[in-house]
SERO-4910 file (N, C-alpha, C, O; in steps of 0.05 Angstrom, whole numbers):
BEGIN
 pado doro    nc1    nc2    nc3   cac1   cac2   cac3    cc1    cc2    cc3    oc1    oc2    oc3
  Unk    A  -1169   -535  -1623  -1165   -509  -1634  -1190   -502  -1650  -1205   -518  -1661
  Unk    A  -1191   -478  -1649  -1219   -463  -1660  -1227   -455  -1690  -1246   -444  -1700
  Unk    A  -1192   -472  -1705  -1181   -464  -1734  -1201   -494  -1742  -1199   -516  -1731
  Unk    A  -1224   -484  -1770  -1239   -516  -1782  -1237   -507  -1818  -1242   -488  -1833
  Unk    A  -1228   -531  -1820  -1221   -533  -1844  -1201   -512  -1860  -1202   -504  -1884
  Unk    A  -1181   -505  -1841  -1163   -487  -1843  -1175   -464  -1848  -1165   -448  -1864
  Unk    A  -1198   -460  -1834  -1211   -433  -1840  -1206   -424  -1811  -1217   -437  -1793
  Unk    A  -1193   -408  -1804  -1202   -393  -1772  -1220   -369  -1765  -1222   -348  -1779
  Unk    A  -1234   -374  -1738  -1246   -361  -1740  -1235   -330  -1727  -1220   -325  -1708
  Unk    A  -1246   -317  -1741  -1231   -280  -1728  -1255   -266  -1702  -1275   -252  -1706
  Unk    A  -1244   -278  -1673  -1254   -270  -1649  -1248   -235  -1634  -1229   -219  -1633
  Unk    A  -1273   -235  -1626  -1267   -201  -1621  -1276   -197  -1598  -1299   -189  -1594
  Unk    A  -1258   -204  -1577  -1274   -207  -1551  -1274   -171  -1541  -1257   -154  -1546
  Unk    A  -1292   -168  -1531  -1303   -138  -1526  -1298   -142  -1496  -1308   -160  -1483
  Unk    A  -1283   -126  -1486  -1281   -133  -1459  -1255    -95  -1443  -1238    -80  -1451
  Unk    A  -1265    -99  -1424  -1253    -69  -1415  -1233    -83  -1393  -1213    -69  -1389
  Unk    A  -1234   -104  -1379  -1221   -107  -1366  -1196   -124  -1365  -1194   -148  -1371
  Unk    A  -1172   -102  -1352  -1140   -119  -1366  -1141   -151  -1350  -1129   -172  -1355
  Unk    A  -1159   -145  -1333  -1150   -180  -1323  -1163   -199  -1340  -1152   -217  -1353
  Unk    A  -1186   -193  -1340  -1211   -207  -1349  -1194   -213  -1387  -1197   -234  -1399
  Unk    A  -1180   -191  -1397  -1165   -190  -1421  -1147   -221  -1421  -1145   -242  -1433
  Unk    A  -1134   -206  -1395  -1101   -235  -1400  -1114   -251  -1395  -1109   -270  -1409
  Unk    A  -1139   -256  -1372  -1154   -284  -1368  -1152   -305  -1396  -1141   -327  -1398
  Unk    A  -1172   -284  -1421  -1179   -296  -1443  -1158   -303  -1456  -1162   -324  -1469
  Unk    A  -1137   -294  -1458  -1103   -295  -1477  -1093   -320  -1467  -1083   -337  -1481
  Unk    A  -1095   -323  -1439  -1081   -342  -1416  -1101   -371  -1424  -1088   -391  -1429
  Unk    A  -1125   -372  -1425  -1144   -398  -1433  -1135   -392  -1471  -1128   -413  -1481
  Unk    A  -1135   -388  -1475  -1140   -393  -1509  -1111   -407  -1512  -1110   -426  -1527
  Unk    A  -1087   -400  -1499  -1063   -406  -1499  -1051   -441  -1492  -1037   -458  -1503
  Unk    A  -1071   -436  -1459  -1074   -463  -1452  -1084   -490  -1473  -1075   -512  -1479
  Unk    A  -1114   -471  -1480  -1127   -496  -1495  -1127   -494  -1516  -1147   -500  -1529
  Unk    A  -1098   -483  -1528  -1091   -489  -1561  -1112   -469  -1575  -1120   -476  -1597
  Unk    A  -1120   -447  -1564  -1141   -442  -1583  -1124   -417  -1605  -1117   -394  -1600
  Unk    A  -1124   -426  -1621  -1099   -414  -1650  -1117   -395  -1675  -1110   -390  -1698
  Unk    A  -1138   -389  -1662  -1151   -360  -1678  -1141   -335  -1670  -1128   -332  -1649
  Unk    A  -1148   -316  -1688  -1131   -293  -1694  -1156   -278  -1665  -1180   -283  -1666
  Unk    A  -1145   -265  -1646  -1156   -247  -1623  -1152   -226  -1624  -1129   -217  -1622
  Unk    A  -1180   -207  -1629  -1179   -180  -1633  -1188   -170  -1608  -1208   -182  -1601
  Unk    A  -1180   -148  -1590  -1195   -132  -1567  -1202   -107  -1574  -1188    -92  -1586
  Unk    A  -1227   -103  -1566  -1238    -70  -1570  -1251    -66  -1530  -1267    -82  -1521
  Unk    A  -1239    -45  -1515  -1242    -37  -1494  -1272    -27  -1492  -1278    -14  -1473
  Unk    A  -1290    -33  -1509  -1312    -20  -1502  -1337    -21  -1531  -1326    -24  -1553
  Unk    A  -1358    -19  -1533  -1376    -24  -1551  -1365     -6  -1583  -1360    -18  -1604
  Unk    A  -1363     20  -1580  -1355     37  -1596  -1334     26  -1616  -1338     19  -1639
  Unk    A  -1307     25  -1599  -1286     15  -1608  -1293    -10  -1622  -1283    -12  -1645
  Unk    A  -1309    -31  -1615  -1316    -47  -1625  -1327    -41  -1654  -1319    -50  -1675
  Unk    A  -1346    -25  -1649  -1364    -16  -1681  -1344    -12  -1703  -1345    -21  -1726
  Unk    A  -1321      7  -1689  -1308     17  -1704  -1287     -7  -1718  -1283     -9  -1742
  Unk    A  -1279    -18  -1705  -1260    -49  -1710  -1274    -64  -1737  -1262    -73  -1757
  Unk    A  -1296    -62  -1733  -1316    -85  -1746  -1317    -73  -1774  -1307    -85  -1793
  Unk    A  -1329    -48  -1777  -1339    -29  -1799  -1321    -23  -1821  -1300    -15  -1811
  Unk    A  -1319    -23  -1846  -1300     -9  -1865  -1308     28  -1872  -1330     33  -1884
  Unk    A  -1298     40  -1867  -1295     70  -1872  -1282     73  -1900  -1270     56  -1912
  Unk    A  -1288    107  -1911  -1273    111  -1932  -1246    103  -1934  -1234     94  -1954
  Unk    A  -1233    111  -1899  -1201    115  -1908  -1194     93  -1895  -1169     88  -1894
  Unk    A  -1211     76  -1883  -1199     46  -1873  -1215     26  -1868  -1236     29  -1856
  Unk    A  -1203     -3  -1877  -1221    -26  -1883  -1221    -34  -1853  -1202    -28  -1838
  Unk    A  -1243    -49  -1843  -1252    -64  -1812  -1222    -74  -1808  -1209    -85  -1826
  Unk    A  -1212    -66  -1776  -1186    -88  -1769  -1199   -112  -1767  -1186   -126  -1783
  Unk    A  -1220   -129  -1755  -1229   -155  -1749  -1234   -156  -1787  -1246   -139  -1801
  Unk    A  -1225   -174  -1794  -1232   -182  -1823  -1269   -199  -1825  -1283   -210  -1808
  Unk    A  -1271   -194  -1850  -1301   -207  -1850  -1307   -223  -1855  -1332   -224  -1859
  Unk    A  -1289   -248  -1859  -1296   -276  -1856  -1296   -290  -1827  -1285   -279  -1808
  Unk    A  -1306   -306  -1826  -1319   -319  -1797  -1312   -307  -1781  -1292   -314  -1768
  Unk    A  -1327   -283  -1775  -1321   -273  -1740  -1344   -281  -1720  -1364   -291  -1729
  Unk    A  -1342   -276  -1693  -1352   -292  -1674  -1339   -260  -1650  -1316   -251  -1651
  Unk    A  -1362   -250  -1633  -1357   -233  -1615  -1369   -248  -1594  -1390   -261  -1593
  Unk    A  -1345   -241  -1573  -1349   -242  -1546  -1351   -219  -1526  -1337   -199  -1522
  Unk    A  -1370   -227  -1517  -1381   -190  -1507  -1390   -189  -1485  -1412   -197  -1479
  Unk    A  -1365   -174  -1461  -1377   -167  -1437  -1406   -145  -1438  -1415   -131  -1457
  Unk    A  -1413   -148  -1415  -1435   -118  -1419  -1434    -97  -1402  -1448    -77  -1405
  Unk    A  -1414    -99  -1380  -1406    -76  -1361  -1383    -64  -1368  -1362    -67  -1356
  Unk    A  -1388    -38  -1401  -1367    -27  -1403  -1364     13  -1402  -1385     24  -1401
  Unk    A  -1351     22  -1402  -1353     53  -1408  -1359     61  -1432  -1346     50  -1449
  Unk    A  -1373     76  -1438  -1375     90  -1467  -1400     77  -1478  -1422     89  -1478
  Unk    A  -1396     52  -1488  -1416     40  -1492  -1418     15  -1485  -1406     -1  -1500
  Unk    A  -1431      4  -1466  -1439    -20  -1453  -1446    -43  -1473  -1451    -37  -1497
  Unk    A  -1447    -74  -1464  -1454    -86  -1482  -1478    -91  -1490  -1481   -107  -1509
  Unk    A  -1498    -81  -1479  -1532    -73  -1495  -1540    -55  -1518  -1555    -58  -1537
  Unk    A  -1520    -30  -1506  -1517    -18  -1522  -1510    -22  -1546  -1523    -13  -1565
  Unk    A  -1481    -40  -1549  -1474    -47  -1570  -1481    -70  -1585  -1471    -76  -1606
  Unk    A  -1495    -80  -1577  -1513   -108  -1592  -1541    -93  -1604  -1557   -109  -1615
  Unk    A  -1547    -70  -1603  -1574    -54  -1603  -1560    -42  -1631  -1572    -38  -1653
  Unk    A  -1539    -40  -1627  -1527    -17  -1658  -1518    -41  -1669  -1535    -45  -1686
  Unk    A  -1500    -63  -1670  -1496    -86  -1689  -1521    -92  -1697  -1526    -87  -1721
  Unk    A  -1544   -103  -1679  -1569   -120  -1692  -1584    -96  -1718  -1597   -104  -1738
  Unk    A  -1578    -63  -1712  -1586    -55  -1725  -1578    -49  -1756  -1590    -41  -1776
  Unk    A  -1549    -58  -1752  -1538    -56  -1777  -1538    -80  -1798  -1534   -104  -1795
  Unk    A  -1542    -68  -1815  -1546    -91  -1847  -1514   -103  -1842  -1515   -115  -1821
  Unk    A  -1497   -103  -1848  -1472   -105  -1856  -1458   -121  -1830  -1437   -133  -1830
  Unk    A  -1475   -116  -1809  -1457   -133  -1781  -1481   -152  -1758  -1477   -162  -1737
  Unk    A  -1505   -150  -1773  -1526   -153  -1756  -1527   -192  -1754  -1540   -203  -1738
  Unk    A  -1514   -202  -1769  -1504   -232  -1770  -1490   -247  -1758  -1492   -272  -1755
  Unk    A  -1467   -227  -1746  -1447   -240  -1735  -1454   -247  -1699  -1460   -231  -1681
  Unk    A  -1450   -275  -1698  -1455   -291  -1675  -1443   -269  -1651  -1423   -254  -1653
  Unk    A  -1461   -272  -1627  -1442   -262  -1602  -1451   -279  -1582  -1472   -290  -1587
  Unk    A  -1441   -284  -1560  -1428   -290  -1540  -1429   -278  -1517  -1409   -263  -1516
  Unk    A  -1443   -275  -1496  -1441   -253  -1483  -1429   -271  -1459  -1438   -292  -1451
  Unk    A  -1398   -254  -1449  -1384   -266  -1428  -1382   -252  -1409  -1362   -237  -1408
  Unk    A  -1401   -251  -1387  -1403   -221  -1364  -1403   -233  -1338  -1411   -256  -1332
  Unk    A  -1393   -214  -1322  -1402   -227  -1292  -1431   -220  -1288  -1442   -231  -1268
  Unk    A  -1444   -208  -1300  -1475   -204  -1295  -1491   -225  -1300  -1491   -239  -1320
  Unk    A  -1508   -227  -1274  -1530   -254  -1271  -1553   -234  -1275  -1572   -248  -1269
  Unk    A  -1560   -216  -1279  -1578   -199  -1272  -1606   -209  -1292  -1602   -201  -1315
  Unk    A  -1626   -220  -1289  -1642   -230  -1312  -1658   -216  -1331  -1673   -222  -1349
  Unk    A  -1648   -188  -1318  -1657   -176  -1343  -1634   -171  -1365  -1639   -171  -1389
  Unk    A  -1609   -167  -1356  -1592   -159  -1373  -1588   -202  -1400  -1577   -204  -1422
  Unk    A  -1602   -227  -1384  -1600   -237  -1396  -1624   -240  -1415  -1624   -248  -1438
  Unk    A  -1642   -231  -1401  -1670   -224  -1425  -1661   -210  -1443  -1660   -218  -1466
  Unk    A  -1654   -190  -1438  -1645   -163  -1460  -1621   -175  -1478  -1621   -167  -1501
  Unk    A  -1596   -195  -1471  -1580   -201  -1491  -1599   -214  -1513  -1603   -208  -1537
  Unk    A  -1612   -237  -1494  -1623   -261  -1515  -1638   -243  -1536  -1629   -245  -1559
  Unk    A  -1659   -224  -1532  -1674   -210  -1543  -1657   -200  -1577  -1669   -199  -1599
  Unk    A  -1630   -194  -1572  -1613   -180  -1578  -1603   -207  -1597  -1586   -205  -1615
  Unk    A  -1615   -228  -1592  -1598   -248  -1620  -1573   -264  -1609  -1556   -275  -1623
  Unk    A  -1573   -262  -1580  -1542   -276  -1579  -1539   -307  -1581  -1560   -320  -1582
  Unk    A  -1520   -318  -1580  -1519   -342  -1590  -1508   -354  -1562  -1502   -377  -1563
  Unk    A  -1505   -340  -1537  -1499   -347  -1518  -1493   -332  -1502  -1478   -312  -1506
  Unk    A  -1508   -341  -1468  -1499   -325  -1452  -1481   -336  -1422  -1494   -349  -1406
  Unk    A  -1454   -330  -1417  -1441   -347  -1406  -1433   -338  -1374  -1455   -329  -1367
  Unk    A  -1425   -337  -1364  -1422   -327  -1330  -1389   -327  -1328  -1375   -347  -1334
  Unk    A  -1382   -310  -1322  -1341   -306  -1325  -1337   -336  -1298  -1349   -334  -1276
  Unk    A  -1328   -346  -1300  -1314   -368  -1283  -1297   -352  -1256  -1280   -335  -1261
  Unk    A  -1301   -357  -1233  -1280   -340  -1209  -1253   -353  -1218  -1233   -339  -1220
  Unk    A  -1254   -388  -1226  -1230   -394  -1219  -1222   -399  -1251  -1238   -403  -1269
  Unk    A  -1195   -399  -1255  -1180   -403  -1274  -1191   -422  -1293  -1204   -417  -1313
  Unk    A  -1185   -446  -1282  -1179   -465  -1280  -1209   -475  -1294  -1204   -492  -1311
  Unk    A  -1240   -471  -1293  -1256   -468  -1299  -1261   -442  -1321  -1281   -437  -1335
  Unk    A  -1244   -433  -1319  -1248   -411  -1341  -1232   -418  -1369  -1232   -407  -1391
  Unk    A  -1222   -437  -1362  -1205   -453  -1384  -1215   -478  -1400  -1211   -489  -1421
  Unk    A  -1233   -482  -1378  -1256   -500  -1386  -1275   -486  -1399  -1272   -486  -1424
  Unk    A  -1291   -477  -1391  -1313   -450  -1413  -1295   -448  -1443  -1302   -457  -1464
  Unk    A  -1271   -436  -1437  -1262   -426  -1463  -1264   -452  -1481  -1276   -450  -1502
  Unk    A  -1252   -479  -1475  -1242   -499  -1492  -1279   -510  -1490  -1279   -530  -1504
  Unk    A  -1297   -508  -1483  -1322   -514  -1485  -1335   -503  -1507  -1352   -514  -1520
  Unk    A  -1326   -480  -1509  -1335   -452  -1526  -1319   -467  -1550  -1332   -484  -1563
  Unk    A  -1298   -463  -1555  -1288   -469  -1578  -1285   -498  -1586  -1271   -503  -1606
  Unk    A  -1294   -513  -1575  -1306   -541  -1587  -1334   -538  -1603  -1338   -546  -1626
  Unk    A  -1355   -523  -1583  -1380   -520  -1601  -1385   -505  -1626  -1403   -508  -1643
  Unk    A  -1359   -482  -1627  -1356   -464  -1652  -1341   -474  -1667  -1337   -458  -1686
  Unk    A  -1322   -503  -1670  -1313   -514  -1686  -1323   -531  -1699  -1310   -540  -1719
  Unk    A  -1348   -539  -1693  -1363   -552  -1705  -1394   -538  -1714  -1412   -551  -1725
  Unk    A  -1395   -514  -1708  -1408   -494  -1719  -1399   -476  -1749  -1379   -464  -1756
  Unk    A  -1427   -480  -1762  -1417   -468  -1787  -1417   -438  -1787  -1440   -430  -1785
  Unk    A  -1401   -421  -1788  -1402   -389  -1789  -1403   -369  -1813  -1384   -361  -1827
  Unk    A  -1429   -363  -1815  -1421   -348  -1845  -1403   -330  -1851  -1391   -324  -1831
  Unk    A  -1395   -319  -1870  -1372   -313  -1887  -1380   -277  -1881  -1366   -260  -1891
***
C-alpha cells in the first residue's frame, strides 16, 4: 500500500478515459493500494482540483500529492497541463507521472523537459497493468513527497 508512515499519499490521476479510469480503480484495488484517488477528465479540471479559489479550497488536499497524467486529452492535453503546473509557484513541485499510450519521442522529450518524475507506457494487458501500478507504488512508498 502506497499509505508511509500513516501519511497517504493524495493521487490525481488525470485521465479522460472511462476504461483506462476503472483500469486504475481495478489495479489499485487488486494491489492494496489504500490512497485517497482523485480523477479530473482533462488538464483544466485538473488545475482547477489542485488550486484554492476565493470561494473554494483545492478538492486534491496539499499534503503529499503525486499526479498521474495521461497526455491524449480534450480541452487541455497533458503538455499542456504540465506547461501551466510547472509554471505555477504554488503547484510547480508536485511529482507527475506520465501514464499514456503515447510512445511518440517527442511527446517523451517534451514530458521529461516538463519535470516529470516518470514516463510509463499504459500496459494492453491487465494483468501487467497491475504490475506497473504495484511497481509504481512500491517506489513512491519509499519516496519522500513534500508536503
Amino acid at each position: 500500500m502506497l499509505i508511509t508512515n500513516n501519511r497517504p499519499i493524495n493521487i490525481l490521476l488525470v485521465e479522460d478515459d472511462e476504461v483506462d479510469i476503472m483500469n486504475v480503480q481495478r489495479a489499485f484495488k487488486k494491489g492494496n493500494i489504500l490512497n485517497p484517488l482523485f480523477i479530473a477528465k482533462n488538464g483544466l479540471e485538473a488545475l482547477n482540483m489542485l488550486r484554492d479559489t476565493k470561494d473554494n479550497p483545492a478538492v486534491v488536499p496539499h499534503e503529499r500529492r503525486l499526479i498521474l497524467l495521461d497526455l491524449n486529452m480534450p480541452k487541455m492535453g497533458g503538455i499542456e497541463f504540465l506547461q501551466n503546473l510547472r509554471s505555477d509557484d504554488d503547484l510547480k513541485s508536485i511529482p507527475v507521472v506520465v501514464l499514456t499510450t503515447s510512445n511518440q519521442d517527442r511527446d517523451l522529450v517534451e514530458a521529461y523537459n516538463l519535470n516529470v518524475a516518470g514516463y510509463l507506457i499504459k500496459p494492453v494487458q491487465f494483468a501487467h497493468f497491475v504490475d506497473l501500478m504495484t511497481t509504481l507504488n512500491k517506489y513512491w512508498s519509499f519516496s519522500e513527497i513534500p508536503n
